[in-house]
C-alpha positions in Angstrom: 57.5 1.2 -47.2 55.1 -1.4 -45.1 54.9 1.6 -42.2 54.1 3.6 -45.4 50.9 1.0 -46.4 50.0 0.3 -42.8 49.5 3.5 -42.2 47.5 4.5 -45.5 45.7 1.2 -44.5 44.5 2.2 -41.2 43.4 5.9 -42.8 41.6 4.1 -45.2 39.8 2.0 -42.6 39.1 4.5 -39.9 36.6 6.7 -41.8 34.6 3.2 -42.9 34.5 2.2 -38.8 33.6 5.4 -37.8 31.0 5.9 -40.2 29.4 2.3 -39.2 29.6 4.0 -35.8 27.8 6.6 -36.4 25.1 4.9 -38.5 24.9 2.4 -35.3 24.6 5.9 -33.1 22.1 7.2 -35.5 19.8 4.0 -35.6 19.8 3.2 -32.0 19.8 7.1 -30.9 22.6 7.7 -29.1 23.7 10.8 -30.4 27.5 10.0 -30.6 29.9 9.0 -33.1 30.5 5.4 -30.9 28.1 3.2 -30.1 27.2 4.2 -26.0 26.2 1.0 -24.0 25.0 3.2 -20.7 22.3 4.5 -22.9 20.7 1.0 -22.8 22.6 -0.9 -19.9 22.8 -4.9 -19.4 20.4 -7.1 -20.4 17.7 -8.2 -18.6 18.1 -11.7 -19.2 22.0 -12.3 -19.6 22.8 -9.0 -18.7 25.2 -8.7 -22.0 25.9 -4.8 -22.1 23.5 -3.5 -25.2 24.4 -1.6 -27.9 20.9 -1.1 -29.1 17.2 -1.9 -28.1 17.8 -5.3 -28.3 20.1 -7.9 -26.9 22.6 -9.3 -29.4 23.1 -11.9 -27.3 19.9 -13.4 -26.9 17.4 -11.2 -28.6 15.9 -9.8 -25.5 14.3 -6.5 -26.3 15.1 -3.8 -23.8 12.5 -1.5 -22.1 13.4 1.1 -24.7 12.2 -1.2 -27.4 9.3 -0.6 -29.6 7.3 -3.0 -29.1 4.0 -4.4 -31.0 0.8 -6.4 -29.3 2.0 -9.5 -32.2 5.3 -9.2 -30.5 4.6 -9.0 -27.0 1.8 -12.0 -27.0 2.0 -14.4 -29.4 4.6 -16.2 -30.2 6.4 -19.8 -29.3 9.1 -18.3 -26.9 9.9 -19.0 -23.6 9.6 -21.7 -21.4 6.2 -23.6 -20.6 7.6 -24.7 -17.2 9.1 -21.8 -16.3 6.1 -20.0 -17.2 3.6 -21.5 -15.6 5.5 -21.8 -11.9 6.4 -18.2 -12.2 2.5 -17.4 -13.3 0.9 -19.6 -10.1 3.7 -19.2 -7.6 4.6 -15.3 -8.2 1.5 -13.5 -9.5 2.6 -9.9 -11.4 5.8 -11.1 -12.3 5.3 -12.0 -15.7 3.5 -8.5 -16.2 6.9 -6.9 -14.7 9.2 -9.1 -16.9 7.2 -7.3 -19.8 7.6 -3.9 -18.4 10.7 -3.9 -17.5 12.3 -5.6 -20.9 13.4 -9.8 -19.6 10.1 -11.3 -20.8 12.0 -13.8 -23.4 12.1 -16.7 -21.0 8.0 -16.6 -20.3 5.9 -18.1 -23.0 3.8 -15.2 -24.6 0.9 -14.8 -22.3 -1.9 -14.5 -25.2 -0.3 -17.9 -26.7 -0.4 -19.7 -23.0 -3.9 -18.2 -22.9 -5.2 -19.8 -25.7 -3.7 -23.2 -25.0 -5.1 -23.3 -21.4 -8.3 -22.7 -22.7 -8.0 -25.9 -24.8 -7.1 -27.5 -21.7 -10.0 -26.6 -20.0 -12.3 -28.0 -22.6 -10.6 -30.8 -22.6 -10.1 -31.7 -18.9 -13.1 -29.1 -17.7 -15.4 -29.4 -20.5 -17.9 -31.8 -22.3 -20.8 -33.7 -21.0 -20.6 -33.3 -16.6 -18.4 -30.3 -17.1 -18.7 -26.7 -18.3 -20.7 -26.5 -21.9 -23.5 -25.1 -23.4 -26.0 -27.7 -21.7 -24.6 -25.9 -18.8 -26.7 -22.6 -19.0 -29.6 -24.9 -21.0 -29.9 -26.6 -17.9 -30.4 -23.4 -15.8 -33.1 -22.1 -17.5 -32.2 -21.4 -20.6 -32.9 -24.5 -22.4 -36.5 -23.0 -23.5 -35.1 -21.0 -25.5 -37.2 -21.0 -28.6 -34.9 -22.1 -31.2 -34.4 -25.5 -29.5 -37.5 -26.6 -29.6 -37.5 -26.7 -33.4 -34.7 -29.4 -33.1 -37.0 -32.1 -31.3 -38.3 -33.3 -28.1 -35.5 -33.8 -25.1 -34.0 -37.2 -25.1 -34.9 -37.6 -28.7 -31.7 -39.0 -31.5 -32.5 -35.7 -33.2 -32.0 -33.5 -29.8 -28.8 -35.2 -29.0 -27.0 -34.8 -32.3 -28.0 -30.9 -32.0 -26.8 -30.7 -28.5 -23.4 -32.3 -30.0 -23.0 -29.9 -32.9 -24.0 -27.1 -30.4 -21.3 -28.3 -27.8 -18.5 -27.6 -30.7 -19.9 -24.0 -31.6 -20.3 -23.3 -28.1 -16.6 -24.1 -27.5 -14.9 -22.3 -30.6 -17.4 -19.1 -30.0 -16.3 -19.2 -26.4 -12.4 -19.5 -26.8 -12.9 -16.5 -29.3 -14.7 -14.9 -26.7 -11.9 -15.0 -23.9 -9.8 -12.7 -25.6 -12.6 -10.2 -25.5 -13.1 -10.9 -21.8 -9.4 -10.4 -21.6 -9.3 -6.8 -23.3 -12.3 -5.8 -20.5 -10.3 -7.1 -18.1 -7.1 -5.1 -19.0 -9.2 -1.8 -19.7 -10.1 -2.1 -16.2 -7.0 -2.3 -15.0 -5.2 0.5 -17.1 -8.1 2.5 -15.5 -7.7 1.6 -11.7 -3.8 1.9 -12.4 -3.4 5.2 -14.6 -1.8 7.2 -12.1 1.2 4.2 -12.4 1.5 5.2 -16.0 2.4 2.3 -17.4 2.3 1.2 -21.2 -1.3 -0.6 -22.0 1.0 -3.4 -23.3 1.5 -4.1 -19.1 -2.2 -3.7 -18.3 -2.9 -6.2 -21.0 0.0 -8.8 -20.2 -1.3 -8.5 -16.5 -4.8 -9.0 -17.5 -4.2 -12.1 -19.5 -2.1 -13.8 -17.1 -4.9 -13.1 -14.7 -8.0 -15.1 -17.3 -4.3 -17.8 -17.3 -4.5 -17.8 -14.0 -8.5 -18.1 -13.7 -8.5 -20.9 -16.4 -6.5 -23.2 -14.3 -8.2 -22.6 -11.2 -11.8 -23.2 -13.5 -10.2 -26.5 -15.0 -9.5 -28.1 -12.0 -12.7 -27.6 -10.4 -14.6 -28.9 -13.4 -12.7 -31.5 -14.3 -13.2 -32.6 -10.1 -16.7 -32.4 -10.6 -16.5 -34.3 -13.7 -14.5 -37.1 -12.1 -16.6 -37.0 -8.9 -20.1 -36.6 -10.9 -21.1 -33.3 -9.3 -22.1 -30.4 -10.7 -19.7 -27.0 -9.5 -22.1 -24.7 -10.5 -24.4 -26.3 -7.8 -21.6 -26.1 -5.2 -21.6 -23.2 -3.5 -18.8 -23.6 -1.2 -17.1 -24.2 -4.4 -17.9 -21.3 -5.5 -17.0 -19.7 -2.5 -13.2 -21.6 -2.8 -12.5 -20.0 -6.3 -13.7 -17.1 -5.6 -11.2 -16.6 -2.6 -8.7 -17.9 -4.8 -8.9 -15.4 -8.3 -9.5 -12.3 -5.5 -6.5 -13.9 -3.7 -3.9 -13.7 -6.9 -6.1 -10.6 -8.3 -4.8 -8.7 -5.2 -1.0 -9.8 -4.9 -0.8 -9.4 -9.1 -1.6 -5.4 -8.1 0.8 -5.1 -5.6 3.7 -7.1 -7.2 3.3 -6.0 -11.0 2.2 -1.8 -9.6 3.1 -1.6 -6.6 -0.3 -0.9 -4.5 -0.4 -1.3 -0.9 -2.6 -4.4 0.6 -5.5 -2.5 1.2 -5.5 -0.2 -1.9 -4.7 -3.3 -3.9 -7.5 -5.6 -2.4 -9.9 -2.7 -3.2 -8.8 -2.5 -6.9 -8.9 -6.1 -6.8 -12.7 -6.8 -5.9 -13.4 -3.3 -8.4 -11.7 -5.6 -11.4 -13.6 -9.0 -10.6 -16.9 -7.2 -10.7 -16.7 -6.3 -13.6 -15.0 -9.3 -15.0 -17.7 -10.9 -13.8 -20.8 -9.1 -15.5 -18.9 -9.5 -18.4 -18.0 -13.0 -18.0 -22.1 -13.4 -17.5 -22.7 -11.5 -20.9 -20.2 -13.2 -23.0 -21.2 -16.8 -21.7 -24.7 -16.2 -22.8 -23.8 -14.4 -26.1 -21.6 -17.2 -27.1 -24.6 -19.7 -26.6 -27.2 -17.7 -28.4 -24.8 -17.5 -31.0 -24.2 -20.9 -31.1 -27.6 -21.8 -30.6 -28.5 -19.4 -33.8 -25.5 -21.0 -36.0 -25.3 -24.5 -35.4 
């Protein structure tokens, strides 16, 4: 009598598994009545065998993944330490860990982007270091709107400079990520023939402007320490320069493969650019701020 209910208990049972099995197949698109790990294989991170797009483990998603730009950069994931030796020490990686699906450790790169540039007003920025009076001092301070907020030196002059400092700052920081989507335009361009998702040219872009942040930070927050000016410096210049073409070049070859040569050549394409646009926006967010203080 129990063989009798065991066995009408495991009928009963098997259709409900094997349904659940093949609504697993169906969702994660298999094709099979069981569940197929190969068509996934091991995590990237903890290399747990998957049974779908994403790690049940630890929530990695897989290469297979569909993936959104919210998802991929921004976010509080990921490691800050581990993140930022694996950004200055191994350039590309980070882009790879995104490409190839074992990017949970790595704090999202538009997320670290955003913070660094805080740091760099704060440790780069202000009075001595990079800020609006920056480009007013080379020139541009006859612009005409300034003169309506009285003579230099004056009280009224320096609480207008102060307000302007702020907008100049939050106009700028918004102004990154746009110098960030030129960047990784330029780079899906140079790298098509890699055919790699935009998601990649993106992530590699903005862990370039991480990257370029730093390097900017700890030149003006020298100067600021030692009272010189780094935009005056040209051997300065000439140092950070090396240093972005430098990480520009190994970030090609690591993250797509490039040879030195073809990469270098890619590389110095890419900082042009950057750089004209860097120009443009630095000015465009001080006429703006200039025009909505």
């Amino acid at each position: 009598m129990s063989a009798a209910s065991g066995e009408a208990g495991s009928s009963a049972a098997g259709p409900t598994q094997a349904s659940r099995a093949a609504g697993a197949a169906r969702v994660y698109g298999t094709g099979h009545s069981s569940v197929a790990t190969d068509a996934f294989g091991p995590c990237g991170v903890c290399a747990t065998p998957l049974c779908g797009p994403y790690c049940h483990a630890c929530g990695q998603a897989s290469a297979r993944a569909p993936r959104t730009l919210h998802e991929v950069f921004t976010g509080q994931t990921g490691k800050l330490v581990y993140t930022l030796r694996t950004l200055l020490l191994r350039p590309g990686e980070l882009a790879r860990e995104i490409d190839e699906g074992r990017d949970r450790r790595a704090v999202r790169p538009l997320t670290l982007l955003l913070n660094l540039v805080a740091f760099f007003f704060i440790v780069g920025g202000g009075a001595g270091g990079f800020s609006a009076k920056t480009f007013l001092d080379s020139g541009l301070g006859r612009l005409p709107a300034l003169a309506e907020h009285g003579e230099p030196g004056s009280a009224e002059r320096a609480r207008f400079e102060e307000r302007l400092e702020h907008r100049f700052q939050s106009i700028y920081s918004l102004l990154v990520i746009v110098q960030t989507l030129a960047y990784g335009a330029a780079i899906g361009l140079i790298e098509r023939s890699r055919r790699k998702p935009w998601l990649v040219h993106f992530a590699a872009a903005t862990h370039y402007m991480c990257f370029s942040v730093m390097v900017a930070a700890i030149a003006f927050g020298a100067g600021k320490a030692a009272h010189i000016d780094p935009t005056h410096q040209l051997w300065l210049g000439i140092v950070m320069y090396m240093a972005v073409i430098a990480y520009m070049t190994a970030m090609l070859r690591h993250a797509y493969g490039d040879t030195l040569l073809f990469a270098f050549g890619k590389a110095l394409l890419v900082l042009l650019f950057g750089y004209v646009v860097a120009i443009v926006l630095s000015l465009t967010a001080l006429v703006l701020a200039v025009a909505t203080v």
